[in-house]
C-alpha distance (Angstrom), angle and dihedral (degrees) to the residues before:
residue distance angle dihedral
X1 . . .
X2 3.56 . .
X3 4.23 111.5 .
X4 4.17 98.7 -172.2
X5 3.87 137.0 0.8
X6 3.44 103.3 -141.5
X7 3.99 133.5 33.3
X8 3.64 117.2 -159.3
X9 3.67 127.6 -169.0
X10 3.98 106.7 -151.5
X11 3.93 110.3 -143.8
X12 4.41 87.6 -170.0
X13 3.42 136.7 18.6
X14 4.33 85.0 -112.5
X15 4.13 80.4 54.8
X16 4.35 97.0 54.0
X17 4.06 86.8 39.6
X18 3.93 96.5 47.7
X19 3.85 84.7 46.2
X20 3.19 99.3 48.5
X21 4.22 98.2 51.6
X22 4.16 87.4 46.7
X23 3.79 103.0 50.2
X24 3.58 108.1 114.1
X25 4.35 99.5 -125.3
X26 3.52 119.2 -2.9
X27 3.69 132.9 -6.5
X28 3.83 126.6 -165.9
X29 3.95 126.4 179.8
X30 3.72 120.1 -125.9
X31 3.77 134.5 -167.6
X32 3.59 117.8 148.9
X33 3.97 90.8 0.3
X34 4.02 89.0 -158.2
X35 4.05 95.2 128.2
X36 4.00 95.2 25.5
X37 3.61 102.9 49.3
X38 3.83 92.1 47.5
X39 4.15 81.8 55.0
X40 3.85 94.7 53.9
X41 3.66 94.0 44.8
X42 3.74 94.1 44.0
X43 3.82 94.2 49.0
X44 3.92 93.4 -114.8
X45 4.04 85.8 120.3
X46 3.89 130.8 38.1
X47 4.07 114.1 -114.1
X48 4.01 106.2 -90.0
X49 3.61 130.3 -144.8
X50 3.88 100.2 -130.0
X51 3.29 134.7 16.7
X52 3.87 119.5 -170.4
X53 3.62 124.1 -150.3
X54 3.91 115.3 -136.6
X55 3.46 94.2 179.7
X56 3.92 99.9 102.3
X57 3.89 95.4 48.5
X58 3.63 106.5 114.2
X59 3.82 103.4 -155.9
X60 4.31 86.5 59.4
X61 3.51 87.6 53.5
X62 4.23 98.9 50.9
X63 4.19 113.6 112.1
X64 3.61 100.4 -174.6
X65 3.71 141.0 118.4
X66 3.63 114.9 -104.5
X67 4.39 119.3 -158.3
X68 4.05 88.5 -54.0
X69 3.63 111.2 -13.2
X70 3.80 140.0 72.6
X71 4.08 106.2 -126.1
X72 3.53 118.0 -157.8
X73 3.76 115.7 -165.3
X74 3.82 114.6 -135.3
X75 4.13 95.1 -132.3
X76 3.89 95.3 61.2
X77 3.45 107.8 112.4
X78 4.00 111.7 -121.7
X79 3.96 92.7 -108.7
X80 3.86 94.8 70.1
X81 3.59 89.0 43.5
X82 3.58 86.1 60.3
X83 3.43 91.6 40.6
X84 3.71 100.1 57.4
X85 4.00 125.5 101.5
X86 4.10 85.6 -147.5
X87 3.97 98.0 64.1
X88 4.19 87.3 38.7
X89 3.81 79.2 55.7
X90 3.41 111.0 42.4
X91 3.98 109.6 6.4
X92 4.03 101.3 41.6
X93 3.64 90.2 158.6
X94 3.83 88.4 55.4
X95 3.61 92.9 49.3
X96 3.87 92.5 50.3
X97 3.64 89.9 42.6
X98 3.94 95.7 48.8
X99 3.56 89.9 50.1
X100 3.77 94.2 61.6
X101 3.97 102.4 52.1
X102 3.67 111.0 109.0
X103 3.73 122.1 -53.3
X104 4.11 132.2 -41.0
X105 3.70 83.0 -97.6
X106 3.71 97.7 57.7
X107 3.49 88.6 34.4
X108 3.74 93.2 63.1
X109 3.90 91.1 61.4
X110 4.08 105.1 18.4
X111 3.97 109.8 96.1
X112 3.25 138.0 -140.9
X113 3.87 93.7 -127.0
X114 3.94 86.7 48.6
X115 3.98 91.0 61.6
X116 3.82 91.0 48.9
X117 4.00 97.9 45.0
X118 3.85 90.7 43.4
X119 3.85 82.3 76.9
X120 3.46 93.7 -150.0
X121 4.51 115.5 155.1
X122 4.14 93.1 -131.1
X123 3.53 97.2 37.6
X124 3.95 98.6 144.0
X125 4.19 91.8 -149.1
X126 3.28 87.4 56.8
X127 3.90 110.9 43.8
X128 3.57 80.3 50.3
X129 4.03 99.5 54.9
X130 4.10 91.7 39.8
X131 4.14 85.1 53.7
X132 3.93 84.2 58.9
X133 3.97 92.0 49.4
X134 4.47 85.3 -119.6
X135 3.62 113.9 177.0
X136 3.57 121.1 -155.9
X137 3.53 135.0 -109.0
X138 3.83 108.9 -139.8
X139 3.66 120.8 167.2
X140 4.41 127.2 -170.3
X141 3.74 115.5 173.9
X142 3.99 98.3 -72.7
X143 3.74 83.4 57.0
X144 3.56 156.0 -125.7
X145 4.03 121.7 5.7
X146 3.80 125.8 174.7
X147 4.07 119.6 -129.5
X148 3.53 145.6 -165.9
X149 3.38 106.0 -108.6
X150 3.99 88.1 -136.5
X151 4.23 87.6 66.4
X152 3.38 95.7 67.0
X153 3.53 98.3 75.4
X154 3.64 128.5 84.3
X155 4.12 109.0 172.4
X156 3.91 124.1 -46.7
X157 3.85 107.6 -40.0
X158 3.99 102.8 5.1
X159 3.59 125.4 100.0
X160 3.70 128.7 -148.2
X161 3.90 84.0 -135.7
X162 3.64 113.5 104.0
X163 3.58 103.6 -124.2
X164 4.08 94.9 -137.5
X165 3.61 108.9 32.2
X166 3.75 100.9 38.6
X167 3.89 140.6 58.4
X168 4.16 126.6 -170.3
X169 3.77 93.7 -138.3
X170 4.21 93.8 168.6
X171 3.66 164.8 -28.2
X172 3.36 138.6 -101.3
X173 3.76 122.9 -154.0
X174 4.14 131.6 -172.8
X175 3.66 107.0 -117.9
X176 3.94 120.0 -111.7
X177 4.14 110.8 -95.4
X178 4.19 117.1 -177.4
X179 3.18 118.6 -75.3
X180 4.01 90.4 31.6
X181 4.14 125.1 104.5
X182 3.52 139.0 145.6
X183 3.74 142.2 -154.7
X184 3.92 151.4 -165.5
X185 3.90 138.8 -147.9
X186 3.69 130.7 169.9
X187 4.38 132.4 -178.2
X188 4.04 106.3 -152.6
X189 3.54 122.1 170.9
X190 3.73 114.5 -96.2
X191 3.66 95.9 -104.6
X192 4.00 136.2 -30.8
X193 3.86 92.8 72.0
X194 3.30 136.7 56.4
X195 3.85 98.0 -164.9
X196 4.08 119.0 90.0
X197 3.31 116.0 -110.1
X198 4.01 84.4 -142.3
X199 3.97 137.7 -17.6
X200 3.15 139.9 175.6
X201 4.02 146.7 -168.3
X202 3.45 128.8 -149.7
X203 3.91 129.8 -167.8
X204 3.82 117.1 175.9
X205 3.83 140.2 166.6
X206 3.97 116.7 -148.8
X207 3.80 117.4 -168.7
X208 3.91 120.1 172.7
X209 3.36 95.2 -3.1
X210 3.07 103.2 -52.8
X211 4.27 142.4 85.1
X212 3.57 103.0 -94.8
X213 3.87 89.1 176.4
X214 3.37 141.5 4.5
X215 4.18 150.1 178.4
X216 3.61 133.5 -170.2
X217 3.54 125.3 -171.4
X218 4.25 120.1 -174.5
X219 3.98 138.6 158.5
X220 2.51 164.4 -152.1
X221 4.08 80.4 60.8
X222 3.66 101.8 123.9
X223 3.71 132.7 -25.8
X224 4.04 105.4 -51.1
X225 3.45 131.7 32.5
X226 3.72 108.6 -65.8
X227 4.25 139.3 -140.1
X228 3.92 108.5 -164.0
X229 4.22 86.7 -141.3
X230 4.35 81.6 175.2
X231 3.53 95.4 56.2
X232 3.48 89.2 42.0
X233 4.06 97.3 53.1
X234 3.98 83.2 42.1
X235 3.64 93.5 66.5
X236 4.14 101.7 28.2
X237 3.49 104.4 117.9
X238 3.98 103.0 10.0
X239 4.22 124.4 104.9
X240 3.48 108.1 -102.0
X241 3.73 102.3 -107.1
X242 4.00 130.6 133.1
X243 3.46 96.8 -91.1
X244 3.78 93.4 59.9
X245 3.95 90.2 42.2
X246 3.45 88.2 52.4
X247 4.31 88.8 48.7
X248 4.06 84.2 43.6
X249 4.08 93.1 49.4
X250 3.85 88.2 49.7
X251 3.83 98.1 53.7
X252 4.17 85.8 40.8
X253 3.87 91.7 50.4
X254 4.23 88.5 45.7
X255 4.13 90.5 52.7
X256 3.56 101.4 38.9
X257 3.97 126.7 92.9
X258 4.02 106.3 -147.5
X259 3.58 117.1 -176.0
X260 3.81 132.0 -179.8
X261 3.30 126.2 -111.6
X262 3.54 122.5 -158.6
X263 3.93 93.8 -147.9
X264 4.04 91.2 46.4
X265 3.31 124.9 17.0
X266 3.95 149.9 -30.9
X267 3.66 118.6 -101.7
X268 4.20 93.0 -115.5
X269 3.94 87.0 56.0
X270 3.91 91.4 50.8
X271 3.83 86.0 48.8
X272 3.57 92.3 51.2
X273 3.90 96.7 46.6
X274 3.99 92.1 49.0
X275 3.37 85.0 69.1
X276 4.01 99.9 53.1
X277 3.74 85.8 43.9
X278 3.52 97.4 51.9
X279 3.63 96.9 51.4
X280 3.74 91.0 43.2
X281 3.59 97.4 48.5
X282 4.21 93.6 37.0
X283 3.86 82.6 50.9
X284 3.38 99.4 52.0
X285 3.90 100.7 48.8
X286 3.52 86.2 45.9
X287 3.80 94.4 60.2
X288 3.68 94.9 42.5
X289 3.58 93.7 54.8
X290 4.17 97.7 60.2
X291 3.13 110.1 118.8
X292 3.84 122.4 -130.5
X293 3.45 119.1 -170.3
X294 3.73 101.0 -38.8
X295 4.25 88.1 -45.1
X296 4.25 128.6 111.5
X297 3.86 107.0 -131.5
């Protein structure tokens, strides 16, 4: 069976978006194709027309910190994310995240962009990013905008990104400051399915003892990507102890939308487990944000 008629390579990001708007049917972008071609093989997604290749564009393959940010380009595959002393640094979440999608195999090819524009609730990329507040970098042939991470998500598996006229080419991330840290926990099943049954990101800034700010970022929880904003105002200027974990879990347990699935998990089990993960990944951030004579541990 034949999936696509034509296979461009792009050269620009003006190259992938002019092919995309004059393929004659349907045209789909591709980079590390781990999630898409699986989809077209599968019969989750009609045969396209074109498909156009974004994995020789330069400026979607950049890691590098630009004036105050750390940008991320959306065509590097997920090992050299890993790889790189900048998202250790400033993204740890990221890094832990990165390091847990698929295999080293599909890590050399998947990308980071690919995780994100899959749409999917428990993508681990992306709980990780919207932990770190990253917007987007999405360009169309007027330009470049920055997003929200949270507006590119429609329902389970559909992206606000319209599929011919625009391309996610980036992130951008705050860099790390004392006192700030992040962190990222999953539960999966121990084989069968590659989706978690829960993660969850946490980024948090402590200052005299206590959390001066904080964001947590879960799913599956509902049908996008989610922040828990209640559990987050529960525990903004508290100590981190178990009584205000306990407070936090409560307002996390009251905002979230837990469903079973009969291929991963009941609903009561995923309740249980945000707790664990909460505390773990609360914990964790916590700890690596002391500060010890001027130095991150």
């Amino acid at each position: 069976m034949t999936y696509w008629q034509k296979y461009h390579i792009a050269q620009d990001v003006t190259d992938a978006l002019n092919t995309l708007a004059a393929a004659n049917g349907d045209s789909r972008l591709i980079a590390g194709g781990t999630d898409f071609l699986l989809d077209l093989q599968q019969g989750r997604h009609p045969s396209v027309h074109t498909l156009v290749d974004v994995t020789q564009i330069p400026e979607m393959r950049l890691l590098e910190i630009r004036q105050d940010r750390l940008f991320i380009g959306a065509g590097l595959p997920l090992n050299h994310v890993v790889a790189s002393p900048l998202v250790f640094e400033h993204a740890r979440s990221l890094f832990e995240a990165g390091g847990l999608i698929g295999g080293p195999q599909v890590r050399n090819t998947a990308t980071l962009g690919g995780n994100v524009a899959h749409a999917l609730p428990a993508a681990d990329g992306t709980i990780a990013l919207l932990a770190l507040d990253a917007h987007a970098e999405v360009a169309d042939l007027q330009g470049y905008q920055k997003k929200p991470l949270l507006e590119l998500f429609l329902g389970p598996g559909r992206s606000a990104l319209k599929p011919q006229q625009e391309i996610l080419t980036g992130f951008y991330l705050s860099l790390i400051r004392p006192g700030q840290a992040s962190a990222f926990r999953r539960v999966m099943r121990p084989q069968g399915v590659a989706i978690a049954i829960l993660n969850m990101g946490v980024w948090l800034e402590r200052q005299d003892g206590v959390i001066k700010d904080v964001r947590i970022a879960l799913g599956p929880a509902g049908p996008v990507p989610m922040r828990a904003q209640d559990a987050e105002n529960e525990l903004r200027g508290k100590p981190l102890n178990s009584q205000t974990i306990s407070q936090a879990l409560e307002a996390l347990l009251a905002e979230t939308h837990f469903r079973t699935s009969p291929h991963r998990a009941t609903m009561e089990y995923r309740r249980h487990v945000s707790g664990v993960l909460l505390g773990e990944t609360l914990t964790n951030a916590w700890q690596r944000a002391l500060q010890d004579e001027g130095l991150r541990v």
